[in-house]
Every structure is written in C-alpha cells, then in structure tokens.
C-alpha positions, 0 to 999 in steps of 0.5 A: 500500500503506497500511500502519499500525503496531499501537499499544497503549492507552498509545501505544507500538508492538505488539510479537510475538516482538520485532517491531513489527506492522503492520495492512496496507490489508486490516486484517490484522496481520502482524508483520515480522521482520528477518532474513526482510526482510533475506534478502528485499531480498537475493532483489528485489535479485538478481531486479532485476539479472537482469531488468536484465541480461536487458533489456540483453542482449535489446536487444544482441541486437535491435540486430543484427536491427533490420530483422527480425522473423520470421528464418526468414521473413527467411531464406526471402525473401532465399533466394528474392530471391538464387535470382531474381538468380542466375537472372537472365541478361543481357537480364533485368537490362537490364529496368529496370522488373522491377529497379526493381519488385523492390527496391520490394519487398523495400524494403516488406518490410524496412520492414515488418519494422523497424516491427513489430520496433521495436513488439515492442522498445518493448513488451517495453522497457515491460515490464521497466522496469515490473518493474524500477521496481516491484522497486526500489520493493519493495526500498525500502519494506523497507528503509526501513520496517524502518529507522524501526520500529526507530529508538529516536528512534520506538520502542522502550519510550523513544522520544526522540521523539512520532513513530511510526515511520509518520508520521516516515517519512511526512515524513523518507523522503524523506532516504533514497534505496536505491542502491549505496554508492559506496565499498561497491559495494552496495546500502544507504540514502544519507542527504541533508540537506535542502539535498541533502548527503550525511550524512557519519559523524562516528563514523567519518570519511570514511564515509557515516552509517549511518541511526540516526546520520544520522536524528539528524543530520536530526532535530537539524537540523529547525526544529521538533525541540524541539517533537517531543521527549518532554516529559521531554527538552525544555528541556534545552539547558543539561544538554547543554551548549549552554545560556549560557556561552562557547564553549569552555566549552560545548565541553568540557561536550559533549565531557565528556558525549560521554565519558560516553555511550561508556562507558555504550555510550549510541550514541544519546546519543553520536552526538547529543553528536557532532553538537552537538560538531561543529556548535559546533566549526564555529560557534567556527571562523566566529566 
C-alpha cells in the first residue's frame, strides 16, 4: 500500500475538516480522521485476539484427536474392530496370522488418519497466522501513520522540521514497534533508540515516552538533525543554551528556558529543553 500525503503549492500538508489527506496507490484522496482510526485499531485489535484465541483453542482441541480425522468414521471402525474381538472365541485368537493381519490394519488406518489430520492442522495453522500477521500489520500502519501526520516536528502550519510526515516515517518507523505496554497491559507504540533502548519519559519518570516526546528524543539524537531543521531554527545552539560557556552555566540557561516553555504550555519546546537538560546533566556527571 503506497500511500502519499496531499501537499499544497507552498509545501505544507492538505488539510479537510482538520485532517491531513492522503492520495492512496489508486490516486484517490481520502482524508483520515482520528477518532474513526482510533475506534478502528480498537475493532483489528479485538478481531486479532479472537482469531488468536480461536487458533489456540482449535489446536487444544486437535491435540486430543491427533490420530483422527473423520470421528464418526473413527467411531464406526473401532465399533466394528471391538464387535470382531468380542466375537472372537478361543481357537480364533490362537490364529496368529488373522491377529497379526488385523492390527496391520487398523495400524494403516490410524496412520492414515494422523497424516491427513496433521495436513488439515498445518493448513488451517497457515491460515490464521496469515490473518493474524496481516491484522497486526493493519493495526500498525494506523497507528503509526496517524502518529507522524500529526507530529508538529512534520506538520502542522510550523513544522520544526523539512520532513513530511511520509518520508520521516519512511526512515524513523522503524523506532516504533505496536505491542502491549508492559506496565499498561495494552496495546500502544514502544519507542527504541537506535542502539535498541527503550525511550524512557523524562516528563514523567519511570514511564515509557509517549511518541511526540520520544520522536524528539530520536530526532535530537540523529547525526544529521541540524541539517533537517527549518532554516529559521538552525544555528541556534547558543539561544538554547548549549552554545560556549561552562557547564553549569549552560545548565541553568536550559533549565531557565525549560521554565519558560511550561508556562507558555510550549510541550514541544519543553520536552526538547528536557532532553538537552538531561543529556548535559549526564555529560557534567562523566566529566
């Protein structure tokens, strides 16, 4: 599926009713809305464990008639095989050939059986797993898409960077990974550094990031970000206070201006200061 964001003359991303456009591999524009992508993910999610669900009780169930393929047909020949036995009398059993010509065959039945239960379990294994893998995959287009498109590192009528959402995605999804929170217990977007961590938050210690505060943290992590800031923005090392200068003067300029991006309730300006602040607290306790 390729699908393209609709972007105007001026480079900025087309919005309808306040939700960024998409042109699918048909050239058909369909705008997305959030809270219907929400509901959504919610609905795969759900179908995604009732086909887990069902696939596992299925093979409980084979499990227990591993050797069986058709029950009724089973339950006829073993009537038959125990009706034959029962009828047997004393000289008949003393007949070893009829004995040993009768468990062949019920031998050859059963393995019959078995190798045509084992062919059905494998097909029928292959097909939920294909379902399942390809819900996963729908799960995590939604809610990683959505993510970037509405990123204001990508978007918006400032986006900090000259990224569009598609191509940031297209090289930092791969940071991302749908799976249950482990200390939420639902589904959600792990973030991971390039050297495999997880983001942590540093708004909220202790906590996993949510994404635009770890899509900051990737981004300022990246060898080339200065290159992809928007020209009004770069250059600009000594205003954030990371320029020339001390340490600890450095420090106190961030965590002022930190300060001043919560009470503008700038959450953007103040998770990046956070990051900066923490990254330099590091470097003073190494040095």
């Amino acid at each position: 599926m390729d699908w393209k964001l609709k972007i105007d003359e001026d480079g900025h991303v087309v919005l309808q009713d306040g939700k960024p456009v998409y042109i699918d591999d048909k050239n058909k524009e369909i705008a997305l809305n959030p809270p219907e992508m929400y509901h959504k993910i919610l609905d795969l999610n759900k179908e995604s464990k009732g086909h887990r669900e069902k696939s596992e009780e299925l093979r409980t169930t084979l499990s227990l008639f591993s050797e069986i393929e058709d029950l009724p047909a089973w339950k006829t020949d073993a009537e038959k095989a125990m009706e034959t036995v029962k009828n047997f009398n004393e000289k008949e059993w003393l007949e070893v050939k009829k004995v040993e010509k009768l468990k062949e065959d019920m031998n050859k039945a059963f393995e019959e059986r078995e190798r045509k239960t084992k062919e059905a379990y494998s097909q029928i294994e292959s097909t939920y797993g294909e379902t399942i893998a390809s819900k996963d995959q729908q799960i995590r287009n939604l809610m990683v898409t959505s993510k970037f498109a509405s990123s204001p590192l990508f978007s918006g009528t400032d986006p900090k960077t000259i990224l569009l959402p598609d191509v940031a995605e297209s090289h930092f999804g791969k940071n991302f990974v749908v799976k249950e929170n482990p200390k939420t217990k639902k589904l959600g977007l792990i973030a991971y550094y390039d050297n495999g961590d997880e983001v942590y938050s540093h708004i909220k210690p202790g906590e996993l990031a949510e994404f635009d505060e770890a899509m900051e943290a990737i981004f300022d992590a990246y060898p080339g970000r200065d290159r992809l800031l928007r020209s009004a923005k770069r250059g600009s090392g000594s205003s954030d206070g990371t320029g020339e200068g001390d340490g600890s003067s450095n420090l106190a300029k961030l965590q002022k201006q930190h300060a001043e991006a919560l009470g503008a309730k700038d959450i953007s300006l103040a998770i990046t200061l956070k990051n900066k602040i923490f990254k330099l607290q590091q470097e003073l306790a190494k040095g």
